[in-house]
CHARMM-style PDB file with segment names, atoms N, HN, CA, C and O in Angstrom:
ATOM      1  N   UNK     1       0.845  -1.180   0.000  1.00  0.00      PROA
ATOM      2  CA  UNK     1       0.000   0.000   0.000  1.00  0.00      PROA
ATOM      3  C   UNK     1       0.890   1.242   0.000  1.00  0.00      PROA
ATOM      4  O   UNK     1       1.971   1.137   0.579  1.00  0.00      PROA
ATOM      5  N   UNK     2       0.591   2.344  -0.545  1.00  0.00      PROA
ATOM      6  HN  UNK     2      -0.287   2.429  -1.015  1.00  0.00      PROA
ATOM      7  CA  UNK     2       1.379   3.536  -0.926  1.00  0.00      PROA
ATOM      8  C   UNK     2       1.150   4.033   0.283  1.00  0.00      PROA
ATOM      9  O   UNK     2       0.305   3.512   1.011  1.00  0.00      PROA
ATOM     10  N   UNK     3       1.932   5.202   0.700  1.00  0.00      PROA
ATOM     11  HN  UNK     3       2.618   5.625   0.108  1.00  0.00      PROA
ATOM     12  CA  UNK     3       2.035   6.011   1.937  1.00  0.00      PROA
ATOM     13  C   UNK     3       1.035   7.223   1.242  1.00  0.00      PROA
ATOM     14  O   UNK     3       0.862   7.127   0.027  1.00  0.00      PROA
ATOM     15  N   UNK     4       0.504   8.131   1.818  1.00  0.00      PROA
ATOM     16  HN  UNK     4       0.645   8.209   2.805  1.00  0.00      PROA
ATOM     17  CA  UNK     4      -0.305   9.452   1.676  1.00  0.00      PROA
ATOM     18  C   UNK     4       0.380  10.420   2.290  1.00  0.00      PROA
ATOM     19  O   UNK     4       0.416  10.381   3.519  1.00  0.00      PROA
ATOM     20  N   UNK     5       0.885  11.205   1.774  1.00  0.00      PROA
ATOM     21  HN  UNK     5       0.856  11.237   0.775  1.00  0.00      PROA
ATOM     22  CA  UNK     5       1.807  12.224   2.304  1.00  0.00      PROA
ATOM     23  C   UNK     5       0.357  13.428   2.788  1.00  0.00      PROA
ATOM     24  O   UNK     5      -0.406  13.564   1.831  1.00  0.00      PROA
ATOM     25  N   UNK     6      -0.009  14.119   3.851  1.00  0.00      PROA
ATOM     26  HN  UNK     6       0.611  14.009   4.628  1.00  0.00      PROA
ATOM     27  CA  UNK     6      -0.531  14.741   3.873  1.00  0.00      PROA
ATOM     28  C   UNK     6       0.234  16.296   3.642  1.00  0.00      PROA
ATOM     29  O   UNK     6       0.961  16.560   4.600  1.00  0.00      PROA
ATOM     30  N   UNK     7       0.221  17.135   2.806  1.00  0.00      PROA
ATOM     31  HN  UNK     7      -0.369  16.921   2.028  1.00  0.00      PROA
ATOM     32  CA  UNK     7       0.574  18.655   2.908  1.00  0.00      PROA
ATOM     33  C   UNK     7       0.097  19.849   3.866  1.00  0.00      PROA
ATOM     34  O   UNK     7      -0.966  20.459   3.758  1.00  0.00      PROA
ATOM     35  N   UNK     8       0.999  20.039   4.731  1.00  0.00      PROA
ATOM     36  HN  UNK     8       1.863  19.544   4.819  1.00  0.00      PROA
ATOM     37  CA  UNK     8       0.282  21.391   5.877  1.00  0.00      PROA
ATOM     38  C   UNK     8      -0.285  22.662   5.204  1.00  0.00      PROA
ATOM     39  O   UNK     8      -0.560  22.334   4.050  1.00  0.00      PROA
ATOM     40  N   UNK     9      -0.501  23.605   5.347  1.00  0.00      PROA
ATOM     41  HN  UNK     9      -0.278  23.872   6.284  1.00  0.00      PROA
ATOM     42  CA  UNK     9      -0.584  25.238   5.658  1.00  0.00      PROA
ATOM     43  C   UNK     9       0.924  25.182   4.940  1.00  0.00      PROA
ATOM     44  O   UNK     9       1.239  25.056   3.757  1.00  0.00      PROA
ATOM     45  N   UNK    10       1.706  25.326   6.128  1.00  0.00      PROA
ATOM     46  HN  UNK    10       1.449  25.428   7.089  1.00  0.00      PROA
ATOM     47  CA  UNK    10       3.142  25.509   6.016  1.00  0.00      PROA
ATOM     48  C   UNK    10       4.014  24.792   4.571  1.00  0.00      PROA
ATOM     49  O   UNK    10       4.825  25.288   3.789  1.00  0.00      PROA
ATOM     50  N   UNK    11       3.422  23.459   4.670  1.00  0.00      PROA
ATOM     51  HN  UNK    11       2.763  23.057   5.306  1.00  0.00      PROA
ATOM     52  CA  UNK    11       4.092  23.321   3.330  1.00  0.00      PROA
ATOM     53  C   UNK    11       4.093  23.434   1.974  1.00  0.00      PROA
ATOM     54  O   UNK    11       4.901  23.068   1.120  1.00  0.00      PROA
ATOM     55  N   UNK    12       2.783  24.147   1.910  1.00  0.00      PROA
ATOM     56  HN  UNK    12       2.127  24.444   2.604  1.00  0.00      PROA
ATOM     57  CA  UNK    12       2.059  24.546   1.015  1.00  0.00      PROA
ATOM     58  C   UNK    12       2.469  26.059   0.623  1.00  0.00      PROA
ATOM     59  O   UNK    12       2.481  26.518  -0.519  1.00  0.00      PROA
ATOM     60  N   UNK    13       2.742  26.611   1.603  1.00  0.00      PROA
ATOM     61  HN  UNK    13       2.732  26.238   2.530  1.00  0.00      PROA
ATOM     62  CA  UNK    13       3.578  28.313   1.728  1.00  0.00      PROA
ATOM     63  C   UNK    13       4.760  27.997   1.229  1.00  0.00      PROA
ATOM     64  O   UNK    13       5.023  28.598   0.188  1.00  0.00      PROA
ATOM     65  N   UNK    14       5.704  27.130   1.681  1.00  0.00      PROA
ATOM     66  HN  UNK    14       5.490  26.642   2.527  1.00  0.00      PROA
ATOM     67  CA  UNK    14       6.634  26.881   1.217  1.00  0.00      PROA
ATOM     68  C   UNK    14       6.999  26.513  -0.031  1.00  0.00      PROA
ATOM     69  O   UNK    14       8.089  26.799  -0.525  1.00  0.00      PROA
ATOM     70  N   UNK    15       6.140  25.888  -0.575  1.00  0.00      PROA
ATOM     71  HN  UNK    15       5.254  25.655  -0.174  1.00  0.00      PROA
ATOM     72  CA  UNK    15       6.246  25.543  -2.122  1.00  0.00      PROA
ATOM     73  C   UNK    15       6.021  26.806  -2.464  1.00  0.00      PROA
ATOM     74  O   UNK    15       6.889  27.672  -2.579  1.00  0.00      PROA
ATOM     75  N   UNK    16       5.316  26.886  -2.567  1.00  0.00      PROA
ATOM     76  HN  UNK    16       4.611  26.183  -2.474  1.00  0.00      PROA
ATOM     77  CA  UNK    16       4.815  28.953  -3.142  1.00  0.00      PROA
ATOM     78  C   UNK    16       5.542  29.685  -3.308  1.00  0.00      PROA
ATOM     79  O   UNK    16       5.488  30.328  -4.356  1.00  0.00      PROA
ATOM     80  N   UNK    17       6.728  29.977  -2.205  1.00  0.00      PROA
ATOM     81  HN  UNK    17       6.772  29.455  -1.353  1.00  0.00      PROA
ATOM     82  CA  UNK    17       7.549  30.787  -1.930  1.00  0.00      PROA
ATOM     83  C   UNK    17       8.989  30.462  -2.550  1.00  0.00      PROA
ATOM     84  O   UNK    17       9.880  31.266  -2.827  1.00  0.00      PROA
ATOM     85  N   UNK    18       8.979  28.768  -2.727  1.00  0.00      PROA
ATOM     86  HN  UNK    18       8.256  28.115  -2.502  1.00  0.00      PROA
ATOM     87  CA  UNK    18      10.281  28.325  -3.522  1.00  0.00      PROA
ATOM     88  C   UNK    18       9.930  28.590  -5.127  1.00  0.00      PROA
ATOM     89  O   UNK    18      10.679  29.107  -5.957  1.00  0.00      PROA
ATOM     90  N   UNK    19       8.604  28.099  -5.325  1.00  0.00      PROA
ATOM     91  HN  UNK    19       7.996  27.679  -4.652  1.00  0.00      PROA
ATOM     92  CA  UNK    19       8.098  28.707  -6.710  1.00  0.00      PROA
ATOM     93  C   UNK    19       8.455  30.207  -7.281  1.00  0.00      PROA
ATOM     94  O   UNK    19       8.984  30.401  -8.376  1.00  0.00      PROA
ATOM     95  N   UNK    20       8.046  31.314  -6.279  1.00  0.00      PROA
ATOM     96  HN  UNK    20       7.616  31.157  -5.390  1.00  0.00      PROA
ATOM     97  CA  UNK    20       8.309  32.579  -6.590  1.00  0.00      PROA
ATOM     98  C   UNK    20       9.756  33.507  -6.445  1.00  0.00      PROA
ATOM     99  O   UNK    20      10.006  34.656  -6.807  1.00  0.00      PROA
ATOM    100  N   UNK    21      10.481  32.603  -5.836  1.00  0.00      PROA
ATOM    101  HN  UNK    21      10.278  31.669  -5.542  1.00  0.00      PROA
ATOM    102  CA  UNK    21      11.848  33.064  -5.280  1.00  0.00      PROA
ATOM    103  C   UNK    21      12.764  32.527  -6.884  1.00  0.00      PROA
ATOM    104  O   UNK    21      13.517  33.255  -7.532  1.00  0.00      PROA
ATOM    105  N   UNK    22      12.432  31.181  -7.184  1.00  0.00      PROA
ATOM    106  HN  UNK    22      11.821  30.590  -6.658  1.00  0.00      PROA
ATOM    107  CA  UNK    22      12.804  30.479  -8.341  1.00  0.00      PROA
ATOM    108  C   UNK    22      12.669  31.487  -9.711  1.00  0.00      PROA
ATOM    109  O   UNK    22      13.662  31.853 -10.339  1.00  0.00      PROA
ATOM    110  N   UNK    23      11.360  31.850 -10.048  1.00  0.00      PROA
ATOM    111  HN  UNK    23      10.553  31.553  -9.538  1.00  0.00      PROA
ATOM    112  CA  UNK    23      10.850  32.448 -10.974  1.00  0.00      PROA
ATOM    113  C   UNK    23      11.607  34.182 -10.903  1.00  0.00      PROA
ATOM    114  O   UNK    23      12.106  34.825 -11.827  1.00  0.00      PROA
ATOM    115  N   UNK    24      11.463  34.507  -9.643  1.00  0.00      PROA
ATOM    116  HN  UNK    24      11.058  33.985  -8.893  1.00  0.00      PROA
ATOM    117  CA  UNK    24      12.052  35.707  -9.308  1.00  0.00      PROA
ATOM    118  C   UNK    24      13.496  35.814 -10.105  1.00  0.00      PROA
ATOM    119  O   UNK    24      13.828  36.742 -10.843  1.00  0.00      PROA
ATOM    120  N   UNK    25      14.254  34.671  -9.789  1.00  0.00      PROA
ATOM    121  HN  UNK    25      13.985  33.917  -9.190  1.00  0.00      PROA
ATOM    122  CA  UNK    25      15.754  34.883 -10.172  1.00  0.00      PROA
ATOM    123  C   UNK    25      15.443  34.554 -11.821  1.00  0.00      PROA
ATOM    124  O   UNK    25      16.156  35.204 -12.585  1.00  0.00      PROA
ATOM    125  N   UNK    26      14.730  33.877 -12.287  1.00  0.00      PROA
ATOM    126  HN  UNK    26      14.151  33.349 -11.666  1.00  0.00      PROA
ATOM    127  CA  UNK    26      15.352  33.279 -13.564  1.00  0.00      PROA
ATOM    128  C   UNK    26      15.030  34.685 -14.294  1.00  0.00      PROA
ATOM    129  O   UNK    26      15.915  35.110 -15.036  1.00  0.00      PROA
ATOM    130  N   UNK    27      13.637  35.586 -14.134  1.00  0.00      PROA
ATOM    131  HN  UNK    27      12.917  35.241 -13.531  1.00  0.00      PROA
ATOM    132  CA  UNK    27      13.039  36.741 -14.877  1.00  0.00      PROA
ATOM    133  C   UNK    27      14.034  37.941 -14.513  1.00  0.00      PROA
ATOM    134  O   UNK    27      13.713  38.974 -15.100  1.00  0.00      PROA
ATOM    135  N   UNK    28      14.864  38.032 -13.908  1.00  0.00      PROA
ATOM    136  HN  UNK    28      15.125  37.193 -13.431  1.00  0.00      PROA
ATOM    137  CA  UNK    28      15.184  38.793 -13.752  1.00  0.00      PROA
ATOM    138  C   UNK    28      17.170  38.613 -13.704  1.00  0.00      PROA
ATOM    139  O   UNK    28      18.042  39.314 -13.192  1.00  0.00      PROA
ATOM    140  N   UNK    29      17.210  37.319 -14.517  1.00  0.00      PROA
ATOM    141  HN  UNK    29      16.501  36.749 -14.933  1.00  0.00      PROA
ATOM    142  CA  UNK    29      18.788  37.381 -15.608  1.00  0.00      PROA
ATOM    143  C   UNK    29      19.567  36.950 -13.918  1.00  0.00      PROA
ATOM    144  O   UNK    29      20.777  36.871 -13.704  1.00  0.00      PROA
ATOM    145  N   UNK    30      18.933  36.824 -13.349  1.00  0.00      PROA
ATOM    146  HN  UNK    30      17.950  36.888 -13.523  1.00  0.00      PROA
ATOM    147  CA  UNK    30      20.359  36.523 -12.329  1.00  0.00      PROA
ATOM    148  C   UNK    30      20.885  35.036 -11.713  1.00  0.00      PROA
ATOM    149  O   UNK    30      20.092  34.383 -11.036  1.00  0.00      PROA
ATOM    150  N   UNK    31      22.005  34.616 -11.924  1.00  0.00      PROA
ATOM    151  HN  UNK    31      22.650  35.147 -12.474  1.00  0.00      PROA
ATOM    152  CA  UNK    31      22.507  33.320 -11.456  1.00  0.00      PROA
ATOM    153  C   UNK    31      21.416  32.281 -11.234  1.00  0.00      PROA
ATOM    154  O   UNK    31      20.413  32.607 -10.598  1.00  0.00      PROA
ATOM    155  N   UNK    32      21.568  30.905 -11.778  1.00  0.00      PROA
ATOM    156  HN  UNK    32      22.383  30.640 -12.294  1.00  0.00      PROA
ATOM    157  CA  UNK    32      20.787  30.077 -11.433  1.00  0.00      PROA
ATOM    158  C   UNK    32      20.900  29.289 -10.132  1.00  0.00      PROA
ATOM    159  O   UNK    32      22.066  29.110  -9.781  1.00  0.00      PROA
ATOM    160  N   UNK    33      19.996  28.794  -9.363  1.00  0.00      PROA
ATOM    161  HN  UNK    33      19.049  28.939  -9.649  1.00  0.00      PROA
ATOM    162  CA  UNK    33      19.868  27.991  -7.767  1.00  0.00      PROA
ATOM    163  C   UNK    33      20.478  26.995  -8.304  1.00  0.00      PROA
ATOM    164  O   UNK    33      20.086  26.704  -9.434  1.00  0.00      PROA
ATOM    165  N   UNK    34      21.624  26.142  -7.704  1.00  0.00      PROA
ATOM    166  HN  UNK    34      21.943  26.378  -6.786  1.00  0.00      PROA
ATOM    167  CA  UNK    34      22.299  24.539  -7.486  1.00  0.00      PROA
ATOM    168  C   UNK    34      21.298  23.857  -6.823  1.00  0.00      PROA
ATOM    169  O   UNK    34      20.786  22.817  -7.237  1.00  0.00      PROA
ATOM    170  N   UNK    35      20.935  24.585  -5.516  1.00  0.00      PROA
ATOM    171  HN  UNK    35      21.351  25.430  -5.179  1.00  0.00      PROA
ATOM    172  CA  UNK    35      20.601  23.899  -4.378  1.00  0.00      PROA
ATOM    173  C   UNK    35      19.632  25.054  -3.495  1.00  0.00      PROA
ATOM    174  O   UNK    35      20.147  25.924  -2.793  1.00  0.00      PROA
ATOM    175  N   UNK    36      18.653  24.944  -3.609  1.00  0.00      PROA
ATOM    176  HN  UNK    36      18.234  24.237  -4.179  1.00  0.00      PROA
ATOM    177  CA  UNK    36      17.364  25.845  -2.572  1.00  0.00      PROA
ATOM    178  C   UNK    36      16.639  25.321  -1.804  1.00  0.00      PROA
ATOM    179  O   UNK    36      15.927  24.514  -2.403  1.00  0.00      PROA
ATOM    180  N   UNK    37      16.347  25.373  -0.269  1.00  0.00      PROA
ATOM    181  HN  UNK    37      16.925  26.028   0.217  1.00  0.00      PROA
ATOM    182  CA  UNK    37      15.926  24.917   0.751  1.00  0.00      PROA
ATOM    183  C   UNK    37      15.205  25.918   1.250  1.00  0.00      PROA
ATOM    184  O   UNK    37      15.753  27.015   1.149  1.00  0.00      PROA
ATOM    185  N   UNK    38      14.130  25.903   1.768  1.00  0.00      PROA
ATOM    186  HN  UNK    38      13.685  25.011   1.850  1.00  0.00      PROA
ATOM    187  CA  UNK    38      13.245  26.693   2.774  1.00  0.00      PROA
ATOM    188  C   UNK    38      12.958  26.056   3.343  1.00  0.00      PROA
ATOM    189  O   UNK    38      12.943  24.863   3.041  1.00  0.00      PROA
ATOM    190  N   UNK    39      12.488  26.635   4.748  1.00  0.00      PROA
ATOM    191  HN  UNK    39      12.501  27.604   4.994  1.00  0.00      PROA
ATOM    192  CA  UNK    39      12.198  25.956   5.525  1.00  0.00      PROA
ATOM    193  C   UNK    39      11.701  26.942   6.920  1.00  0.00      PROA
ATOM    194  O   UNK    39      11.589  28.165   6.840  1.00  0.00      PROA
ATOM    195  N   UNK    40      11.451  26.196   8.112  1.00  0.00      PROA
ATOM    196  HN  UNK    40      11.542  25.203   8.178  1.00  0.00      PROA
ATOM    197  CA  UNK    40      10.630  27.499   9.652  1.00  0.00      PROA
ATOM    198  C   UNK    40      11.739  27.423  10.389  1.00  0.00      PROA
ATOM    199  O   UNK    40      12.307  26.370  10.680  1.00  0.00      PROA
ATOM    200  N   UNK    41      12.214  28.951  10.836  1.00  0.00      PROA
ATOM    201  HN  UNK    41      11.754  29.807  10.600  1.00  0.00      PROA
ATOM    202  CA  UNK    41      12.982  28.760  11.693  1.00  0.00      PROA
ATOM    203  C   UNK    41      12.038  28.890  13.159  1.00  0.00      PROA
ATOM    204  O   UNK    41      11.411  29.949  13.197  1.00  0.00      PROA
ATOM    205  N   UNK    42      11.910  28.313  13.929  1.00  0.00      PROA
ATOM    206  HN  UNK    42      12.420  27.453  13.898  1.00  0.00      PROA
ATOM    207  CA  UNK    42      11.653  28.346  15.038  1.00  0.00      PROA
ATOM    208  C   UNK    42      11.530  29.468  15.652  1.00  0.00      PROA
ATOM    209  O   UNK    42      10.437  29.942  15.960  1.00  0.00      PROA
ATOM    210  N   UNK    43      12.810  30.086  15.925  1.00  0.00      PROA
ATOM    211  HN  UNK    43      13.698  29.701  15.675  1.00  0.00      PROA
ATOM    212  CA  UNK    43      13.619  30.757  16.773  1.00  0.00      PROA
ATOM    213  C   UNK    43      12.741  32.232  16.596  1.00  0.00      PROA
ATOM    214  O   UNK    43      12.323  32.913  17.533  1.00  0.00      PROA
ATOM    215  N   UNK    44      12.560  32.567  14.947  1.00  0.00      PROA
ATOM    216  HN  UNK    44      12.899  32.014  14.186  1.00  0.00      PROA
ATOM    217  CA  UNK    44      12.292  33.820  14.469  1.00  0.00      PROA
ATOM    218  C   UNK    44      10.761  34.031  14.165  1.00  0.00      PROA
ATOM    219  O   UNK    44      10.055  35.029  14.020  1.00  0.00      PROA
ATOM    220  N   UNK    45      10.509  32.442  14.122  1.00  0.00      PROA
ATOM    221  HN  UNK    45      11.083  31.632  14.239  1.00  0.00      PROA
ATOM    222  CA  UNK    45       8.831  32.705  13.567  1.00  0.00      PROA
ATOM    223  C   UNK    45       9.096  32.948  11.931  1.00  0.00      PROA
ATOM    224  O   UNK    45       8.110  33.549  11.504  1.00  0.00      PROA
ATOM    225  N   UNK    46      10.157  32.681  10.750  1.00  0.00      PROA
ATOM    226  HN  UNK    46      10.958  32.193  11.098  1.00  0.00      PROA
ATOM    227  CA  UNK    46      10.068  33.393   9.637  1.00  0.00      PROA
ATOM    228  C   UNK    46      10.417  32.264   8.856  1.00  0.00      PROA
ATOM    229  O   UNK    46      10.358  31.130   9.330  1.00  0.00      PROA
ATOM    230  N   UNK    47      10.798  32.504   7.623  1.00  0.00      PROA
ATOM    231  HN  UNK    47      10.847  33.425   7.237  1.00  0.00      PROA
ATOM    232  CA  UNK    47      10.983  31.416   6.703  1.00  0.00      PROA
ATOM    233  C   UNK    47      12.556  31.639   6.530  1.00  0.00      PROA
ATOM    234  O   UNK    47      13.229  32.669   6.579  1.00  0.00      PROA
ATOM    235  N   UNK    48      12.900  30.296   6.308  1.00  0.00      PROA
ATOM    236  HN  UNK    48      12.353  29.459   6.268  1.00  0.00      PROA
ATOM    237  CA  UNK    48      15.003  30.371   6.575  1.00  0.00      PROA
ATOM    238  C   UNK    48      14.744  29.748   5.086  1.00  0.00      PROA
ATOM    239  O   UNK    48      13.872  29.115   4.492  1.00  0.00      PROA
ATOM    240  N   UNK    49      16.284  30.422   4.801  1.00  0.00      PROA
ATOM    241  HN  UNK    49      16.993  30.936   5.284  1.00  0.00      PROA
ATOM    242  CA  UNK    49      16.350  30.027   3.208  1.00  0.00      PROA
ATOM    243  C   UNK    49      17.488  30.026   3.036  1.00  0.00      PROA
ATOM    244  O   UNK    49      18.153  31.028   3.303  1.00  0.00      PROA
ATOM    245  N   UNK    50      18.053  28.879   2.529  1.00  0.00      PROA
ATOM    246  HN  UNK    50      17.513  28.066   2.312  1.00  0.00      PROA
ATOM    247  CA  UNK    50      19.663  28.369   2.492  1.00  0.00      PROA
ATOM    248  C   UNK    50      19.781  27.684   1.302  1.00  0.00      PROA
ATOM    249  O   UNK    50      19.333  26.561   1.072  1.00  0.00      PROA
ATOM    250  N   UNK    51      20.770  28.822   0.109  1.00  0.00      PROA
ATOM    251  HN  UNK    51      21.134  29.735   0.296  1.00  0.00      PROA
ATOM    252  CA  UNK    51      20.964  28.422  -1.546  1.00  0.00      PROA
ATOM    253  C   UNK    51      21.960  28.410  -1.735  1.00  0.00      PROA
ATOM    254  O   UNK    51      22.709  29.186  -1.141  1.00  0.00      PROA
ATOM    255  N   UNK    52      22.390  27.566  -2.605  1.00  0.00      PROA
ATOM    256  HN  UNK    52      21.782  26.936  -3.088  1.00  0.00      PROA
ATOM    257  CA  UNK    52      23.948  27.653  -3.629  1.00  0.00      PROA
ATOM    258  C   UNK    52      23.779  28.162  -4.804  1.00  0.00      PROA
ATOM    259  O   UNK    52      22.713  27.742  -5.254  1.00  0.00      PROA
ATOM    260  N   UNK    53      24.239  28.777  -5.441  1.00  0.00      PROA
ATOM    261  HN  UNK    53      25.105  29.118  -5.076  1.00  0.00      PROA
ATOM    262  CA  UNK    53      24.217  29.210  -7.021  1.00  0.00      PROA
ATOM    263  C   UNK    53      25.141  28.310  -8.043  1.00  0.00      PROA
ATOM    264  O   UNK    53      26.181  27.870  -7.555  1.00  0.00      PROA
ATOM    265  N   UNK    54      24.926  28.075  -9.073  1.00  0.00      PROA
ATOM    266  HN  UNK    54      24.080  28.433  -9.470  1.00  0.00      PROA
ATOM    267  CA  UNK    54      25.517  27.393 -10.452  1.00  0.00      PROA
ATOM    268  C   UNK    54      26.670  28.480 -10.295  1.00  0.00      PROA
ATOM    269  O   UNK    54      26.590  29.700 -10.151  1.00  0.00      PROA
ATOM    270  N   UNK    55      28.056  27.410 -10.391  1.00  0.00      PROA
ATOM    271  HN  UNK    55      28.121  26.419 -10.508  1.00  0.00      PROA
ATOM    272  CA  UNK    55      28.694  28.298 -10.728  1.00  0.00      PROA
ATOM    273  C   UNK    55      29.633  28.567 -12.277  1.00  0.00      PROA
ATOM    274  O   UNK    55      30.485  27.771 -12.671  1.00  0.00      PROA
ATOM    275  N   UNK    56      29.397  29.360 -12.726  1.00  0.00      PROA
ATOM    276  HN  UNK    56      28.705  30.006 -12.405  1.00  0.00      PROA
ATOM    277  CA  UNK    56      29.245  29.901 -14.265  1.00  0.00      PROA
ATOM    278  C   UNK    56      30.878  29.788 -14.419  1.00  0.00      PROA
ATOM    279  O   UNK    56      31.568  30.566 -13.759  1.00  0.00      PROA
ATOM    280  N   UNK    57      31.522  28.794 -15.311  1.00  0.00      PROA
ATOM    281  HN  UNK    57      30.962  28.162 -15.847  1.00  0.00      PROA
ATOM    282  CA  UNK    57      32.929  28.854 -16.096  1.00  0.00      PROA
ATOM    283  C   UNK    57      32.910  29.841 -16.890  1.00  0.00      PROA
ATOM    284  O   UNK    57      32.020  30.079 -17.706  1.00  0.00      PROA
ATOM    285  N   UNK    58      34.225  30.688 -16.631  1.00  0.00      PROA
ATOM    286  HN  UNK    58      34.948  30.495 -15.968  1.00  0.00      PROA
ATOM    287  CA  UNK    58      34.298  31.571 -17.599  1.00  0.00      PROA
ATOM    288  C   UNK    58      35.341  31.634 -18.608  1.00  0.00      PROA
ATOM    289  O   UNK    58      36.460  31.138 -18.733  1.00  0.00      PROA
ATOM    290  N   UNK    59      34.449  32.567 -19.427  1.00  0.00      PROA
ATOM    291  HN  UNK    59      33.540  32.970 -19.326  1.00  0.00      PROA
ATOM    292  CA  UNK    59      34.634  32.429 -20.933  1.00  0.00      PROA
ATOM    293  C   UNK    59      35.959  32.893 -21.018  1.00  0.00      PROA
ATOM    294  O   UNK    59      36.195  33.927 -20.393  1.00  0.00      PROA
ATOM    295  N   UNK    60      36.963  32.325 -21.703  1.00  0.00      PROA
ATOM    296  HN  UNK    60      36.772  31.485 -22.211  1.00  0.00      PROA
ATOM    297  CA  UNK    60      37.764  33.040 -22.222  1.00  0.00      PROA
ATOM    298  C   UNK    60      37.991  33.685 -23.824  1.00  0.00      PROA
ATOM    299  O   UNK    60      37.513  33.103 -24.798  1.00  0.00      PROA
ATOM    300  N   UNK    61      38.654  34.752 -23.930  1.00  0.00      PROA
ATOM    301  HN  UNK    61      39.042  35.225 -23.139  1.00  0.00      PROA
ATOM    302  CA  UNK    61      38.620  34.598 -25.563  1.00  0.00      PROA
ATOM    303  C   UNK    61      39.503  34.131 -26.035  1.00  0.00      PROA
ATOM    304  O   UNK    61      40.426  33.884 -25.258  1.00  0.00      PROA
ATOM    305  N   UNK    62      39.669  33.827 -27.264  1.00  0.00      PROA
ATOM    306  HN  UNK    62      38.919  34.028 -27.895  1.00  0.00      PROA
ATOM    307  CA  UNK    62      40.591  32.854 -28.496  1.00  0.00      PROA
ATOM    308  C   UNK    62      40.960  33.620 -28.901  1.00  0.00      PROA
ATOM    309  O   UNK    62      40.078  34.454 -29.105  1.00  0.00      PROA
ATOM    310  N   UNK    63      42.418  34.097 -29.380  1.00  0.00      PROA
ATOM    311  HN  UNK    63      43.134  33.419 -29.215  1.00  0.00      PROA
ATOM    312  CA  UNK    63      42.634  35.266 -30.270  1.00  0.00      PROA
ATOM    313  C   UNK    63      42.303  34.355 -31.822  1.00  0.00      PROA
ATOM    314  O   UNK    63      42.324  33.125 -31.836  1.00  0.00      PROA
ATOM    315  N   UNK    64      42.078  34.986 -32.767  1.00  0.00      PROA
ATOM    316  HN  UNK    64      42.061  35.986 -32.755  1.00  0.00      PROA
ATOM    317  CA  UNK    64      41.552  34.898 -34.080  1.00  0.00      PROA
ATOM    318  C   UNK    64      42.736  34.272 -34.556  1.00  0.00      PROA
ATOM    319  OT1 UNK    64      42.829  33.947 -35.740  1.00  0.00      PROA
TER     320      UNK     64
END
């Protein structure tokens, strides 16, 4: 028998917020996420967010 994952409030915000944080960077040309985590910090009551960025090899030029 399959497990049923039930989804909270909370994890449901959270998708949302990884959705719009995601979309945020790609529309607006800046570095792509490796690695994006959200999540509750306790402590603050707020949403903790811990990313890596792609990191971009750079180009060199060829002289002709």
């Amino acid at each position: 028998m399959a497990d049923v994952k039930v989804f909270t409030d909370l994890d449901i915000e959270l998708a949302q917020k990884t959705k719009d944080i995601v979309n945020s960077q790609r529309y607006n040309n800046r570095p792509a996420f490796k690695t994006l985590n959200l999540g509750w910090d306790l402590e603050t009551g707020s949403v903790a967010v811990n990313y890596t960025l792609v990191e971009e090899v750079p180009v060199t030029e060829q002289p002709a």
